[in-house]
N, C-alpha and C positions, 0 to 999 in steps of 0.2 A: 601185550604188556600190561593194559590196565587189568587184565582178565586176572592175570599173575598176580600183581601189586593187590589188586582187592581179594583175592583168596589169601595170602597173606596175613593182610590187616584182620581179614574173620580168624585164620587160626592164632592170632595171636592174643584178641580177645575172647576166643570160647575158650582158652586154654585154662586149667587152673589148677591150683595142688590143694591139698591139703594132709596134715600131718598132725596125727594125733596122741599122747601121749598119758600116760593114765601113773598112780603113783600110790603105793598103798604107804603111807607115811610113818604111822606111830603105831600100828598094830591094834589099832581101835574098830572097833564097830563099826560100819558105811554108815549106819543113822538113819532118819526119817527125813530129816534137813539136807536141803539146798542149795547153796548160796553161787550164786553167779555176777563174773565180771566182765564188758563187753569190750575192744577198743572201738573207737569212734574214727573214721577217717580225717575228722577236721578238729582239731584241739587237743589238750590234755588228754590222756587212758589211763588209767589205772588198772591194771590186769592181775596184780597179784592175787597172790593166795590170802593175805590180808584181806584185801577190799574183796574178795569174795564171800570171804569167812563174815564178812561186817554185814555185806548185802544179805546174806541167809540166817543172817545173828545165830552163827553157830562159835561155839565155844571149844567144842573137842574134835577135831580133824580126824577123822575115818579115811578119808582118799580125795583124788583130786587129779582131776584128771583136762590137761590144756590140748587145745586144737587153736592150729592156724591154718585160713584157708587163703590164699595167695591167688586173685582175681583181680589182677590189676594193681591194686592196693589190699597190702594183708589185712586180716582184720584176725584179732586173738581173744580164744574166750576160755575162760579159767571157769570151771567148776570146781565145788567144794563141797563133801560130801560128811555129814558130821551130824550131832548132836547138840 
């Protein structure tokens, strides 16, 4: 029974997703810029395409493309791909 209960507990934490999502937005150029946003497990996130765009000081939005990866606690990161 413990043998059961602890293979369990291991597939439960090696398990994990992720899902990724990509977006050509306004028909613009991808760019040479980067801007990325991360969440954090413990406090406020900011994940938008905003605060991405802000972190890469890009001004004209090319694509953008979000992944979340679900390991316990998700964690989401927005890229921003522009000019």
């Amino acid at each position: 029974m413990k043998k059961l209960l602890f293979m369990a507990g291991v597939a439960i934490i090696a398990s994990s997703c992720t899902i990724s999502q990509s977006y050509q937005l306004t028909g613009q150029p991808i760019g040479s810029k980067v801007g990325m946003a991360k969440s954090k497990i413990i406090g406020d996130s900011d994940t938008s395409v905003k605060a991405a765009a802000d972190n890469g000081k890009i001004t004209v939005i090319g694509a953008v493309e979000v992944t979340t990866k679900v390991f316990i606690f998700p964690i989401t990161k927005t890229k921003v791909y522009g000019e």
